[in-house]
C-alpha atoms as one frame of an Amber mdcrd trajectory, in Angstrom:
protein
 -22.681 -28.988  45.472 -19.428 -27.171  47.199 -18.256 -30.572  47.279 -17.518
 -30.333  43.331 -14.865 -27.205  44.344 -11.187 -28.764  44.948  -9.591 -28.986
  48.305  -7.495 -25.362  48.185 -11.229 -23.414  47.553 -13.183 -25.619  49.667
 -10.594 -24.561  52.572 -11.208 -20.785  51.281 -14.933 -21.074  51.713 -14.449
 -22.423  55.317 -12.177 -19.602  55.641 -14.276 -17.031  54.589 -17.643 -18.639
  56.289 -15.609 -18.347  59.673 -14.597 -14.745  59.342 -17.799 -13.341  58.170
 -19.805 -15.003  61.233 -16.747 -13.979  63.908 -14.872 -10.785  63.425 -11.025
 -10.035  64.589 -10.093 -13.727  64.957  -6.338 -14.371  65.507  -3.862 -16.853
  63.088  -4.319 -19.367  65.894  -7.362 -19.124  66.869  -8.422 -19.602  63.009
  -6.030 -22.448  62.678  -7.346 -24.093  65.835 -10.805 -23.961  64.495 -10.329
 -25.270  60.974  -7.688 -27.341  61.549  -5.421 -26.254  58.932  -1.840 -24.637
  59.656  -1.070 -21.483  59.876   1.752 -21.192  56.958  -1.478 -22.840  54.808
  -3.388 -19.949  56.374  -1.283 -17.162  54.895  -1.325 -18.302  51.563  -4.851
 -19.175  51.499  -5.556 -15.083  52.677  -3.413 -14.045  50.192  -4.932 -15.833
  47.507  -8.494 -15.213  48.249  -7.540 -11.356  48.403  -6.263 -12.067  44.682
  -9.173 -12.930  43.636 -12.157 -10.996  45.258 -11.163  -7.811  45.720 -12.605
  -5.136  46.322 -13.829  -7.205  49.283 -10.709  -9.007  50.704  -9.615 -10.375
  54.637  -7.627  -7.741  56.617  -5.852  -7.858  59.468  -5.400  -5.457  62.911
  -4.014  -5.861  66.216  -6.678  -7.491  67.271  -7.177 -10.046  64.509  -8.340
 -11.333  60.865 -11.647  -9.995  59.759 -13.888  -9.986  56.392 -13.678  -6.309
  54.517 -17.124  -6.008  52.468 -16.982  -2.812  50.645 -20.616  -1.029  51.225
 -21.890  -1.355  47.315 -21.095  -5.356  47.921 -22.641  -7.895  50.258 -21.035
 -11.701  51.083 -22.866 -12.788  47.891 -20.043 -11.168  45.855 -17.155 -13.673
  47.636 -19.242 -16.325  47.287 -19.076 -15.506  43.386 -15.586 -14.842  43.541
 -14.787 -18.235  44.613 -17.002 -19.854  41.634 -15.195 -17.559  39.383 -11.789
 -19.157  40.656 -12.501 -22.356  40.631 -11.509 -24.473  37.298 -13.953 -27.220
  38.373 -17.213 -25.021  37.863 -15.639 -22.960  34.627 -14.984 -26.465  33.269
 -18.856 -27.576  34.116 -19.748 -24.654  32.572 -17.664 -24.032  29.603 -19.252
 -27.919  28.400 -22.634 -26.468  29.382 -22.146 -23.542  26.829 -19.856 -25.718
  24.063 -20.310 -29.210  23.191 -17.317 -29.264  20.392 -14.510 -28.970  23.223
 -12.180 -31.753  22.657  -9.624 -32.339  25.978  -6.760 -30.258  24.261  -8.997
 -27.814  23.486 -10.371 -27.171  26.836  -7.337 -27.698  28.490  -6.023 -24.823
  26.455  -8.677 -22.749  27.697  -9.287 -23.337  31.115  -5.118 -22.853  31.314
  -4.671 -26.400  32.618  -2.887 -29.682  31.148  -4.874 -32.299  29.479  -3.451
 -34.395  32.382  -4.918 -32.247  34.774  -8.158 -31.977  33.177  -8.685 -35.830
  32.856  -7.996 -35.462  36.690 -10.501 -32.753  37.469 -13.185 -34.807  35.453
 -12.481 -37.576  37.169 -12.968 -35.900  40.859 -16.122 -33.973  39.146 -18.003
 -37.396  38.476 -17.551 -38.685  41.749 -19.213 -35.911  43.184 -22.047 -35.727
  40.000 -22.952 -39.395  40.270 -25.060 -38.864  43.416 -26.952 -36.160  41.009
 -26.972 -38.410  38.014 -24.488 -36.424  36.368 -21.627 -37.275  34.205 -19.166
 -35.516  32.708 -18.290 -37.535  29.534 -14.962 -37.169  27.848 -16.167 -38.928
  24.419 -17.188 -36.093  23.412 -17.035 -33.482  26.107 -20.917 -33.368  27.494
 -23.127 -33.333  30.760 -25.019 -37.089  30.900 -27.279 -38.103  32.664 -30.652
 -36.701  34.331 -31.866 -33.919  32.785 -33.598 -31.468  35.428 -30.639 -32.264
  37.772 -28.142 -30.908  35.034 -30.459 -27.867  34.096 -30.959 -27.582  38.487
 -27.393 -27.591  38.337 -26.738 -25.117  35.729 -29.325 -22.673  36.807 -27.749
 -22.325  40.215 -24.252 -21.694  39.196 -25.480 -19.433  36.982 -27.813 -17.681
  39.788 -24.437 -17.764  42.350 -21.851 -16.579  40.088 -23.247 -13.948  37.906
 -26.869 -13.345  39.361 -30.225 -13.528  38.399 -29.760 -10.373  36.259 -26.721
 -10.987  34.745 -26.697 -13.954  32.805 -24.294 -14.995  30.783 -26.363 -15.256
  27.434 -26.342 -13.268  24.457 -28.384  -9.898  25.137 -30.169 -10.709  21.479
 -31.308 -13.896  23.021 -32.358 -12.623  26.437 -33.928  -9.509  24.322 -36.393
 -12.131  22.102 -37.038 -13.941  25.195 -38.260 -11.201  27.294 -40.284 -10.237
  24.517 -41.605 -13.442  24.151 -42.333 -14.076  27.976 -43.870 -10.345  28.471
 -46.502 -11.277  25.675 -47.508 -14.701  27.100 -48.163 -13.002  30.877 -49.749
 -10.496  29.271 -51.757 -13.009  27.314 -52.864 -14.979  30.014 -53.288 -11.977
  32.485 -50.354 -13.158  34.628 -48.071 -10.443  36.545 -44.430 -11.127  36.573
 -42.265  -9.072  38.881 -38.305  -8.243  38.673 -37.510 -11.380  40.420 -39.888
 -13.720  38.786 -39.000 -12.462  35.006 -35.286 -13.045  35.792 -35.513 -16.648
  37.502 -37.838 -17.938  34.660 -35.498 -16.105  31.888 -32.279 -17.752  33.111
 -34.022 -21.075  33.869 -35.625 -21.297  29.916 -32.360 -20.089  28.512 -30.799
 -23.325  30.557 -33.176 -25.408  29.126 -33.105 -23.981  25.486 -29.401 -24.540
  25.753 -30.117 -27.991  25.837 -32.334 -28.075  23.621 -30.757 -26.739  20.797
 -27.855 -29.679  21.320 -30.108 -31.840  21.091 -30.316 -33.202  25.194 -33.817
 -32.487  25.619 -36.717 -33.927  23.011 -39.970 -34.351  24.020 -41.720 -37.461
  23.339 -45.397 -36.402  23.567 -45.495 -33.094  22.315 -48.979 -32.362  22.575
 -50.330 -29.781  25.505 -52.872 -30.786  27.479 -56.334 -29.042  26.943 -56.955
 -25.430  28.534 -53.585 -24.643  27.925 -52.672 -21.606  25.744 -50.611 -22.005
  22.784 -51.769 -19.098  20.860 -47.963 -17.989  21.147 -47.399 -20.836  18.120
 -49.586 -18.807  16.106 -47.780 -15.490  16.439 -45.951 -15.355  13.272 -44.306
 -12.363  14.784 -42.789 -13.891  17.617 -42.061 -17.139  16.126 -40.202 -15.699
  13.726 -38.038 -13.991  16.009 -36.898 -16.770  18.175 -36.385 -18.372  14.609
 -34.042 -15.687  13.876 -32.201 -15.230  16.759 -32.243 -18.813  18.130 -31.885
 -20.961  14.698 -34.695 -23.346  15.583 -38.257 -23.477  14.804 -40.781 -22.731
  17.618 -42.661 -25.756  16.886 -45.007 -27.354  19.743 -41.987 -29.845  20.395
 -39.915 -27.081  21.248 -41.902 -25.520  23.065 -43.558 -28.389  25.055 -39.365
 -29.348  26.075 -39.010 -25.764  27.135 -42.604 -25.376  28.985 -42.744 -29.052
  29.653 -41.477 -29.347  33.190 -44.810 -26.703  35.013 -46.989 -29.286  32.970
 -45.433 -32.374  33.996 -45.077 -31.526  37.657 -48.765 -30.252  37.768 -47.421
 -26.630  38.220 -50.963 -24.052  39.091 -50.525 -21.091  36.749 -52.683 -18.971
  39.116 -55.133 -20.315  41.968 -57.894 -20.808  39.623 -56.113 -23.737  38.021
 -55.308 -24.937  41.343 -58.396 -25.599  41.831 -58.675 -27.614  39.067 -56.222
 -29.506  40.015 -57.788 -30.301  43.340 -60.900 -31.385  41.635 -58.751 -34.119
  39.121 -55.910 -35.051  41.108 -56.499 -36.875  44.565 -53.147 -36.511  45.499
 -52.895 -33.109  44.466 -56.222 -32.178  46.577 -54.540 -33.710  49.815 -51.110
 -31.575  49.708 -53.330 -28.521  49.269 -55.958 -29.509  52.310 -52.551 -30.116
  54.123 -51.162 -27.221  53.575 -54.377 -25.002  53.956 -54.813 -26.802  57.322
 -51.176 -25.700  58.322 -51.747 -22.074  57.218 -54.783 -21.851  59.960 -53.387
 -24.103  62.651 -50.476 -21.299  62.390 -52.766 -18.570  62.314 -54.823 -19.820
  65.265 -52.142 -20.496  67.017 -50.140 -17.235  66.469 -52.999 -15.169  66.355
 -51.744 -13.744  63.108 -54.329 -13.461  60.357 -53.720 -14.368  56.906 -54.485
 -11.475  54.540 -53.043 -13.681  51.426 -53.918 -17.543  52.109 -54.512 -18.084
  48.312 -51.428 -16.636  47.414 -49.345 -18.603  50.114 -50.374 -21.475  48.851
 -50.128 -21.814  45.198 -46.369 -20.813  46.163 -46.199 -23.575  48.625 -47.595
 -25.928  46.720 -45.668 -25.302  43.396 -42.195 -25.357  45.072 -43.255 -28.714
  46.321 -44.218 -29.442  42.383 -41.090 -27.905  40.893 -38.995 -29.821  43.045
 -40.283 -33.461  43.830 -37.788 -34.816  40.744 -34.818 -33.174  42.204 -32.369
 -34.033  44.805 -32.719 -31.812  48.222 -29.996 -29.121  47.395 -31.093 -26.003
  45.762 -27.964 -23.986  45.940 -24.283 -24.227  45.484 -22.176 -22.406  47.864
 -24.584 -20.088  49.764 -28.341 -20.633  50.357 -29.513 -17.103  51.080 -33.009
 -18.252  51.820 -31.927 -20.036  54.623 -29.447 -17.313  55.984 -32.920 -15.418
  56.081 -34.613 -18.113  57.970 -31.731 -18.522  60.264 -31.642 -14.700  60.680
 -35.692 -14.233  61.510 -36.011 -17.495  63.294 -33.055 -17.301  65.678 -34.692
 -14.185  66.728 -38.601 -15.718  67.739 -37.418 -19.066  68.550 -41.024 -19.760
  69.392 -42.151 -19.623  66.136 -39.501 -22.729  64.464 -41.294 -24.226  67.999
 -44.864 -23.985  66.535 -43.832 -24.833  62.716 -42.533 -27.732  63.828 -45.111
 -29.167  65.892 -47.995 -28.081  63.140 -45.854 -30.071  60.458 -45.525 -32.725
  62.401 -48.759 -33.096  63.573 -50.444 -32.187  59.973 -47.579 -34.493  57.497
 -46.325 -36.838  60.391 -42.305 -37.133  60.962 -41.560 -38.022  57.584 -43.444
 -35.179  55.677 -40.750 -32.407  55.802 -36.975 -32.613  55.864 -35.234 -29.776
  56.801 -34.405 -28.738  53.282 -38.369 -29.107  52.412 -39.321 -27.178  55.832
 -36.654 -24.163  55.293 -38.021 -23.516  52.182 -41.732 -23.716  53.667 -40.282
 -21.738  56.271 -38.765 -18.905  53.890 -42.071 -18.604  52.057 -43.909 -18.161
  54.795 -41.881 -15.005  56.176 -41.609 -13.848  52.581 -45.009 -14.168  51.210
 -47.087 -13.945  54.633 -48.141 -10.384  54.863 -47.003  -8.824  58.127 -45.488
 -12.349  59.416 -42.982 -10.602  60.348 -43.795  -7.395  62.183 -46.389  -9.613
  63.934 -43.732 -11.878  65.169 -41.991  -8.689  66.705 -44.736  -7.436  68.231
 -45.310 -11.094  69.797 -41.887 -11.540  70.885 -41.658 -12.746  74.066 -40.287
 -10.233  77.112 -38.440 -10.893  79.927 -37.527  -8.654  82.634 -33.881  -7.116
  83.356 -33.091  -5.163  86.211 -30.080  -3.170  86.108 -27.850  -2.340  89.491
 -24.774  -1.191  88.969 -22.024   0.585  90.951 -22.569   3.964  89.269 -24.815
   7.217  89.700 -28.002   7.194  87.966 -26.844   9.121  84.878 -24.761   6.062
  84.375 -27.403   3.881  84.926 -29.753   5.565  82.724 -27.289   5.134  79.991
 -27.339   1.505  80.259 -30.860   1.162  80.516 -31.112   3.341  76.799 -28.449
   1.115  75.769 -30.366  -2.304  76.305 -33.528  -0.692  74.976 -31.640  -0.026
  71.534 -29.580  -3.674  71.528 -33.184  -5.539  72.571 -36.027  -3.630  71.541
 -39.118  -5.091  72.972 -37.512  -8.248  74.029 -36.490  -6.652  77.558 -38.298
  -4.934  79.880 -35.727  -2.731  81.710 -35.895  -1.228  84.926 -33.211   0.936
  87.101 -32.889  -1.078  90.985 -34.443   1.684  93.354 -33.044   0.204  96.080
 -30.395   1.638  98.156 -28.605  -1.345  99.536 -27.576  -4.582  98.503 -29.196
  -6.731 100.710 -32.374  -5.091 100.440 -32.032  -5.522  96.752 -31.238  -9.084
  97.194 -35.042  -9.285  98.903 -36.479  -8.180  95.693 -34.338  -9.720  93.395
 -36.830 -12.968  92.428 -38.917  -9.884  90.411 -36.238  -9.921  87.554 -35.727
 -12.496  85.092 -32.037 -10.877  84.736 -29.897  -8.816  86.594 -27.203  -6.395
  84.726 -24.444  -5.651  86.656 -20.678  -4.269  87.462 -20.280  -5.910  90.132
 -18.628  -9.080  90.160 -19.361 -12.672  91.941 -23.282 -11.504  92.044 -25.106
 -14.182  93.072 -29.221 -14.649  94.209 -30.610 -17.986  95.593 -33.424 -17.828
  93.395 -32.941 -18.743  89.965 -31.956 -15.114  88.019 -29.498 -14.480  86.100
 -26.451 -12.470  86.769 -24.296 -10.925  83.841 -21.551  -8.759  84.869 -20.708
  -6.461  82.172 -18.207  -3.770  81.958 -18.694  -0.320  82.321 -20.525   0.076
  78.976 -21.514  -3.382  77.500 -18.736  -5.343  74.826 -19.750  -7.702  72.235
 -19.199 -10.438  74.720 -21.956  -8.873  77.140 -24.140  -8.490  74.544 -24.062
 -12.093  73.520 -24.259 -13.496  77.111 -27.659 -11.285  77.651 -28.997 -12.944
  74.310 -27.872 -16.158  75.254 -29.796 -15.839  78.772 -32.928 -14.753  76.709
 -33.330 -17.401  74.752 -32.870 -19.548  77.429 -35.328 -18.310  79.566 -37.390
 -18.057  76.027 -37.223 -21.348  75.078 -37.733 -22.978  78.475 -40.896 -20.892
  78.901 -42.465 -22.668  75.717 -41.904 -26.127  76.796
């Protein structure tokens, strides 16, 4: 959905994607790589430093780099730019009030009505492919419901966070109170994460309700599901109170309606019974359970937590089959973990991708669908990760450089720290270079000072510097996965 920001923030979230992945680029080389012009550049800087400070884009000798104070992570400019742009305040401000007329809004967004009718304009070309419409007679979000709520909900997540919503603290205060008694209730566990996601996303949806956007037809709950919460004078009456509607079974069938309607598994015991009612339902979980141990097997990982994995695979899969494949606006910091983790064991992605496509054929995951499989999997798989580590595979550097030994020593610690157990280091014992060159087909690579280095065979050479740079660094990682990667094919 970045597409929705105009053309002045879209080239500050280019900006600020470049810096924060390459550090002390120069005025040229940025304007080479984005194409835009260096005067552009300048005022684009200047701009974003406006706006997102305490973080902000310095400059040195050496070149332009992203300042993140220590308290903040890239999440915060990410925010920033959301809170700059007009196009999501106006998206949001008609989320929030429905009696806006164009003056009005105008007025408060700071903009002329000209402008506005503009920005709309540019908005629905951009919403249509979500089913979304800004309409201007009145001034409302149209169109699909669960792709405006999707929409809302991850604005809301990127610009203020999860615990920070911008909702009445009365409101959130009922809710919680309300949601902590059904868990409780129905023996359910919610943790910090899980209490905040599902409080934002039923304050989106109550939003709606309450102007009138959302009315279920059929407002009855299917058997074995507790309502006693209608019953609880107590609680009913607060949400009364603080929300001005009644807590009737309509309400709360619109509000509860979308884990029922997508066949969402409250805990793995109702999986189950889903499995036993639902054919289709019983496939995706024998797929899925047959992907868990083809992984297992063939990562010799065991799975502590199987159940666990998969009622979370299974209901993202639920939650989501009604909405399009984007489940983020600017930044998708589940797949900035994946990237992260993955990049690093190659060989895993290798295996994932052969399983799914052996298990759900070519067309069963996209690469939005298989991320987020891939992100639950690292985050929910006990020890996935430390397993992977241990697994990773090593290859083996020698190191002959034009030093004494101390020197060489030093080198060798430095690798160690840099590679962990990806490396196997060792110091050249020999004394001469052609004698080395004998013995050189034992090493995978060769770390050296000495420049030119060449062997017949087929290891590589990386000439570093007398202590390794940045640019060392990456050349070594680019040789391992290399030699990685080829080794799994």
């Amino acid at each position: 959905m970045k597409n929705c920001l105009s053309k002045q923030h879209l080239r500050h979230l280019k900006i600020i994607n470049l810096l924060y992945s390459n550090k002390n680029m120069t005025l040229d080389k940025i304007s080479f790589t984005l194409g835009f012009n260096s005067r552009t550049l300048r005022k684009d800087i200047e701009q974003i430093n406006d706006y997102a400070a305490p973080a902000e884009i310095l400059s040195s000798k050496t070149g332009f780099y992203t300042y993140i104070p220590m308290n903040y992570n890239i999440d915060y400019l990410y925010a920033a730019i959301l809170r700059d742009s007009t196009e999501f305040s106006l998206i949001e401000e008609i989320f929030f009030n429905e009696n806006h007329s164009i003056d009005s809004l105008s007025e408060k967004l700071f903009i002329s009505s000209s402008t506005l009718r503009r920005t709309i304009s540019y908005l629905n070309k951009t919403l249509k492919k979500k089913k979304i419409k800004i309409s201007s007679q009145p001034l409302i979000l149209t169109g699909s419901e669960p792709e405006i709520c999707n929409l809302i909900i991850h604005v809301m997540e990127e610009k203020y966070g999860i615990a920070n919503i911008p909702f009445p603290k009365i409101q959130v205060g009922a809710l919680d109170k309300i949601l902590t008694w059904v868990a409780k209730t129905n023996e359910q566990r919610l943790d910090f994460c899980e209490l905040n996601r599902l409080r934002l996303w039923i304050m989106v949806i109550l939003t709606r309700v309450r102007n009138g956007h959302i009315q279920a037809k059929d407002a009855k709950f299917p058997e074995g599901i507790d309502t006693s919460l209608l019953k609880n004078k107590v609680l009913t009456g607060l949400f009364k109170s603080v929300f001005k509607i009644e807590l009737t079974e309509q309400v709360a069938y619109s509000l509860f309606g979308i884990f029922i309607n997508t066949k969402f598994a409250f805990n793995y015991e109702h999986l189950e019974k889903l499995v036993a009612s639902d054919d289709a339902v019983k496939v995706s979980v024998e797929k899925n359970s047959q992907l868990l141990d083809t992984l297992s097997n063939r990562l010799d990982i065991p799975i502590e937590n199987k159940e666990h994995i998969l009622i979370n695979i299974y209901n993202t899969v639920a939650l989501s089959t009604n909405l399009s494949s984007e489940n983020y606006i600017l930044y998708n910091s589940n797949q900035a973990l994946v990237n992260r983790i993955t990049n690093q064991h190659p060989y895993f992605t290798d295996i994932l991708n052969e399983a799914l496509k052996k298990i759900f054929g070519t067309t069963g995951y996209n690469t939005h669908r298989r991320d987020t499989l891939t992100y639950i999997l690292l985050t929910h798989w006990r020890n996935l990760a430390i397993h992977l580590q241990q697994g990773t595979p090593t290859v083996s550097v020698g190191i002959l450089l034009d030093t004494d030994i101390e020197h060489m020593e030093l080198i060798k610690d430095e690798l160690h720290v840099r590679f962990d157990n990806k490396f196997n280091v060792s110091i050249a014992e020999e004394f001469t270079l052609p004698a080395f060159k004998k013995n050189a087909s034992m090493y995978d690579i060769i770390v050296t000072n000495i420049p030119g280095l060449s062997f017949k065979n087929d290891t590589m050479v990386v000439c570093i510097s007398m202590f390794p740079t940045p640019l060392d660094i990456k050349n070594l990682q680019n040789c391992y996965d290399k030699l990685t990667s080829s080794s799994d094919n």
